[in-house]
N, C-alpha and C positions, 0 to 999 in steps of 0.2 A: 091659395088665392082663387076669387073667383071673379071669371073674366062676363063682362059684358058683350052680348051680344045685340050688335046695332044695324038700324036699315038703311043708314048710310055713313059716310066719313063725316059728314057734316056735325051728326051726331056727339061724337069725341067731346070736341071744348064744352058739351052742356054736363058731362060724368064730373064728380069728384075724383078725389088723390085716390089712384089704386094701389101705391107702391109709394116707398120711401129710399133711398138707399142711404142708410144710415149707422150700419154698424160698420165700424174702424177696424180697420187691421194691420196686424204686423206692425206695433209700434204706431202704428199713426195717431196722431193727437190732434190733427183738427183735417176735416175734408170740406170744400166747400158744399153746405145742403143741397140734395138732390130730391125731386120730388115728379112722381111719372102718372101718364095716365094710359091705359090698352086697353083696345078694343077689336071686338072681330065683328066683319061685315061678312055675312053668310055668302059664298060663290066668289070673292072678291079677296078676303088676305086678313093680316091686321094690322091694326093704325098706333103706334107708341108718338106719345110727345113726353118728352122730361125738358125738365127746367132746372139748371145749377145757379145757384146764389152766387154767381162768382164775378164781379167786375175785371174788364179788362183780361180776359182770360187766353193766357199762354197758348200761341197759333202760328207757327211756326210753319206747319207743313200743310201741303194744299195737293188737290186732285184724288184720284184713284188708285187705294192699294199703296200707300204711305203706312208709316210708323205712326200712327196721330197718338199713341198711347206716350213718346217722349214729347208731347205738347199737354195739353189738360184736356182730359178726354171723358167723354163719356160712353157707356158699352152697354150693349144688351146680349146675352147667348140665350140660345134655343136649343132644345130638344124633343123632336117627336119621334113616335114609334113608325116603324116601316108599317105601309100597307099592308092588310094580309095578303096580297100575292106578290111580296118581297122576302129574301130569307128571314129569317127568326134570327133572333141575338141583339148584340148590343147596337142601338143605330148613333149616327155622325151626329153631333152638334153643331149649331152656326153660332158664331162670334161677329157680331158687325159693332163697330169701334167708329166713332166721329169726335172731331173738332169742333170749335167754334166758326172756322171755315166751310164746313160741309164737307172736309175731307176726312176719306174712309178709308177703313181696314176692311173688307168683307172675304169669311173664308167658312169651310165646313170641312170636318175630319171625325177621327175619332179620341186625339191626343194632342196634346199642344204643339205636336211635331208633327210633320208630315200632312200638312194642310192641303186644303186644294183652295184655291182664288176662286172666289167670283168673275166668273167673264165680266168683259165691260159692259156688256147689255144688260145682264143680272142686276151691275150694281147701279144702273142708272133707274132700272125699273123699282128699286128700292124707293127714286122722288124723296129723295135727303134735302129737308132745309135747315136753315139755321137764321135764328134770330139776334141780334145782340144789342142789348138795351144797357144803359147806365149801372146797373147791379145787378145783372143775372144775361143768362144766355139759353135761348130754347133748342131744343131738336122734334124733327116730326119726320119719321120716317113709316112705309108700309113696309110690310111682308108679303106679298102675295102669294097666293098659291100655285100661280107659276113655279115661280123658286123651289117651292116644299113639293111639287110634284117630281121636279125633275129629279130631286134629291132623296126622296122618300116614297116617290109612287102616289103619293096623297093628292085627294081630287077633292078634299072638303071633311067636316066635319061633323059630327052628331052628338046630342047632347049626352050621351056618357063617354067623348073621348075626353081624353086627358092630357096634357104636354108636360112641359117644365122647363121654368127659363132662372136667369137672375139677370142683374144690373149694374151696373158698378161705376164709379168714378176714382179715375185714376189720374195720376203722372208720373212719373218714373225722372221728371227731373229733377237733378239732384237738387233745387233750390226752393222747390215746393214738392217735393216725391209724397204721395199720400195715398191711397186705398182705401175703398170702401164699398160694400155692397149692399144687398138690399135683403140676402138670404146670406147667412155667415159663414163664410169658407173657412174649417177648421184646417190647414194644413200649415208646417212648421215656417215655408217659405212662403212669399209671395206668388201667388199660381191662382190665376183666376178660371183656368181651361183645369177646373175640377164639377164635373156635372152629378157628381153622387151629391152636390151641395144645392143644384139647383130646388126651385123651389115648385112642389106640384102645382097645374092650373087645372079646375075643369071650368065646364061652360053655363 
C-alpha cells in the first residue's frame, strides 16, 4: 500500500478508496462492506476514516476501553519499527477497535495477551467520531505522533520509512459473528493480533 502524504487533515475527504477490507474469514459468509481511506500529515500523525454498509448497526457498548468487538466493530492495528535509538528486535503493535458509538478498545503489546491500555488521555487524543446514517456508519479517527513517540521513540517520518498495518470488521456475536479484513490473516482460528499478516505501507 501506498500511503498519501497530505498538508493537512482537511485534505483526507478529497483522496479516493485506499483500502478495502474485504476478504472473509473463518467461515464467514457475508460481512458488512468496509471501505477506508489514510492519510499522513507530516509533524502531525495519521487521519483513517472507514465506512461500513451496515444499517442500524449492533452498539451495545459505550465509553473507553470496552469490549466493542461483542457489538459490530470496526478495527485498525499498527505496526512500526523502533527508532534507531531504541533496542533492535521485534517492536509492540496497536490495535484500536471502535463501535458505531465511538466506543473503544485502544491497547499496544506484543501478543494478543498481555496488552497495555491506552491511558485515558491517549485515547481521547485519538478524536474518535462516528457517524450514522440510514445505511452505513462512518469512523474518523488520528494517530498522532504523540502516541507513536511514546511507544516507539518515533518523532516523524521520511520518505523511505516503512509501517504495516491491516483493518478489519468484526462481531463475535453470536447472531451476526463475522470477520473480515483487508490483508488476509491465514491462521486456523479466529486471531486478528497476527502482524506477520499485516500489510507493508511506505510513503
Amino acid at each position: 500500500m501506498k500511503l498519501q502524504i497530505l498538508s493537512s487533515p482537511a485534505q483526507l475527504s478529497s483522496l479516493g478508496t485506499s483500502f478495502e477490507v474485504s476478504h472473509l474469514l473463518w467461515g464467514t459468509r457475508y460481512a458488512p462492506p468496509v471501505t477506508g481511506i489514510i492519510g499522513y500529515v507530516d509533524g502531525d500523525g495519521f487521519y483513517v476514516e472507514m465506512t461500513c454498509k451496515e444499517s442500524d448497526p449492533l452498539r451495545r457498548q459505550s465509553g473507553l476501553q470496552v469490549p466493542v468487538y461483542l457489538d459490530s466493530a470496526m478495527e485498525a492495528f499498527f505496526q512500526f519499527s523502533f527508532s534507531s535509538d531504541r533496542p533492535e528486535g521485534p517492536s509492540p503493535y496497536i490495535n484500536l477497535e471502535f463501535n458505531a458509538n465511538g466506543a473503544l478498545l485502544a491497547q499496544y503489546g506484543y501478543a494478543r495477551t498481555g496488552r497495555t491500555l491506552f491511558s485515558m488521555d491517549e485515547c481521547r487524543r485519538l478524536s474518535c467520531r462516528t457517524e450514522i446514517q440510514d445505511d452505513r456508519w462512518t469512523l474518523s479517527f488520528r494517530l498522532p505522533l504523540s502516541i507513536l513517540e511514546g511507544i516507539y521513540g518515533i518523532a516523524g517520518f521520511g520518505p523511505s520509512d516503512t509501517f504495516s498495518c491491516n483493518f478489519y470488521k468484526i462481531s463475535e456475536d453470536p447472531a451476526i459473528e463475522h470477520y473480515a479484513a483487508m490483508s488476509p490473516v491465514r491462521s486456523e482460528a479466529p486471531d486478528f493480533h497476527k502482524p506477520e499478516f499485516f500489510e507493508k505501507v511506505s510513503f
